[in-house]
N, C-alpha and C positions, 0 to 999 in steps of 0.2 A: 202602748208599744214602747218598748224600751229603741233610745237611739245610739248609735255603736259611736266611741269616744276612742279613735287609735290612736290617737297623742297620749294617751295615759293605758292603754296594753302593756306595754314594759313595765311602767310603776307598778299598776295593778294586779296581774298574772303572770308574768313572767317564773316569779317563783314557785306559785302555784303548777305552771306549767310543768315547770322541769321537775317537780319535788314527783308530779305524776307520771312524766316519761322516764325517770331515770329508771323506776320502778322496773319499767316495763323493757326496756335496753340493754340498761345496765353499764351504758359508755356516756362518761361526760359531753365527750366531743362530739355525739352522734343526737345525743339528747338537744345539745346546743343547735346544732343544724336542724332540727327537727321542727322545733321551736322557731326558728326564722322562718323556715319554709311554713308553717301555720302561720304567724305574722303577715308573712308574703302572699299567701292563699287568700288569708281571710282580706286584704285589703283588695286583693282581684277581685274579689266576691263580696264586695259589701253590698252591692244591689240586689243579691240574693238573700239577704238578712230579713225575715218576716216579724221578727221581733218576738216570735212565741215563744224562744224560749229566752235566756238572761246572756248578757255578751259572753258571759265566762263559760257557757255552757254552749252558744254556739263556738267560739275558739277550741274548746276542748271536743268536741264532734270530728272539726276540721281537724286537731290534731292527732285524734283516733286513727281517721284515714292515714292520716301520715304516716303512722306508728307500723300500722299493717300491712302500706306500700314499703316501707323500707321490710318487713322482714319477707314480703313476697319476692321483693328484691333480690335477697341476698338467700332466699329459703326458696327455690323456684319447684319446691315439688309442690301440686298440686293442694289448692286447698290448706296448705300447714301454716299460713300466718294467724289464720281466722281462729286456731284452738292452741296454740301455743305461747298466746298472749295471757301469761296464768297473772291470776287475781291476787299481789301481797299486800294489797293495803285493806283491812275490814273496814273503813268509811270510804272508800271509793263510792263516788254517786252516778257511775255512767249506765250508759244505754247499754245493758248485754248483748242487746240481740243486737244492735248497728252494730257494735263491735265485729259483729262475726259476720254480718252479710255482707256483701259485696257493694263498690258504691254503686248509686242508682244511675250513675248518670252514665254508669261506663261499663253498659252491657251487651254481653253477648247471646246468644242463643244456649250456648254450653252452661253461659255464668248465669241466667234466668232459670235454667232447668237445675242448677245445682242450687242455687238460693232457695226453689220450693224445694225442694228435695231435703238442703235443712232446716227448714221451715219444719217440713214433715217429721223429723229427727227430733227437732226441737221439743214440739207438741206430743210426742213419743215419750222423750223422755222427764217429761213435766208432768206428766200421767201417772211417773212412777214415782215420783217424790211421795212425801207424807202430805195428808190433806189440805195442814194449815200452812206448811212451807209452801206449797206449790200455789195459795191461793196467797201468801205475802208476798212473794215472789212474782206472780204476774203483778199484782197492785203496785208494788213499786217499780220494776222496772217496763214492763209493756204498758200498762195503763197509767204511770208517770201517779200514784196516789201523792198526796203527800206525806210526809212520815209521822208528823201526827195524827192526824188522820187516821192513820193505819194505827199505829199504837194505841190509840184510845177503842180502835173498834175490836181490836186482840185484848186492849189492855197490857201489853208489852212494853218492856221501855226503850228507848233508840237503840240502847247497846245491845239490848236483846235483839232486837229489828236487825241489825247489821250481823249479828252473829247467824240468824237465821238466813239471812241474803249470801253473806260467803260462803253457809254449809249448801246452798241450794246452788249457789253458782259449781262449787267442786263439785258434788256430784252431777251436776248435768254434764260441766266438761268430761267426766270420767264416761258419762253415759255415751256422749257425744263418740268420745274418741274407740268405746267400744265397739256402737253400731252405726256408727257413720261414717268415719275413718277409716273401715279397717282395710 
């Protein structure tokens, strides 16, 4: 079990952090507050820390949320943070699906029944991908594979892996915003 070191967060992620929100923003100064408020989150919540995954992985979770509350924020029509959060970086190594469901801790009866519902959506449109994308695609991001792992049993190389991961992440979004959005 890894132990969480917040005296060295700034040295160590900081950059990491912002080089990932700016992506997704696109405002320095909103990215920068983003960033503190995950700082400030995660230090409220270090007893929630299980240690499964790596500090930089739980910090980028928590800044996920963040990313999504501010465009829920400022985007208040229903449901539009969770698929308008588009993918420009091809190594991004995050959680798809956390991305887009709601957090857990702060649900509703509306927000439970809409999470299966894209859950259903999800698994809908995973069905329609090609065989071997949609079977890379859950291995790395729902089943967490590792990416060797995964490449050795395709036989692919990482940049193949990653190119297969962002053509299967757009088309779901597109799938998404078809039949679940509309």
């Amino acid at each position: 079990m890894e132990l969480l070191n917040p005296d060295q967060w700034v040295d160590k992620y900081a950059d990491y952090l912002y080089n990932y929100t700016i992506v997704k923003v696109n405002d320095p100064i909103v990215a920068q507050d983003l960033i503190s408020d995950t700082f400030l989150a995660a230090l409220k919540s270090m007893k929630n820390f299980k240690g499964e995954a790596s500090e930089r992985t739980w910090l980028i979770s928590i800044l996920k949320r963040k990313i999504i509350d501010y465009y829920r924020k400022i985007n208040s029509k229903k449901g539009s943070a969770e698929v308008h959060i588009s993918y420009k970086d091809d190594a991004s190594e995050g959680d798809w699906l956390e991305e887009n469901a709601a957090d857990p801790f702060d649900k509703t009866a509306e927000d439970t029944m809409e999470n299966r519902e894209l859950g259903l959506a999800i698994l809908d449109c995973l069905e329609k991908l090609p065989k071997k994308q949609a079977e890379i695609f859950k291995m790395k991001t729902i089943e967490n594979y590792d990416t060797d792992a995964i490449c050795k049993e395709y036989n692919i190389t990482a940049s193949n892996l990653w190119v297969i991961i962002h053509r299967a992440r757009k088309t779901l979004a597109e799938c998404l915003e078809k039949n679940w959005f509309k």
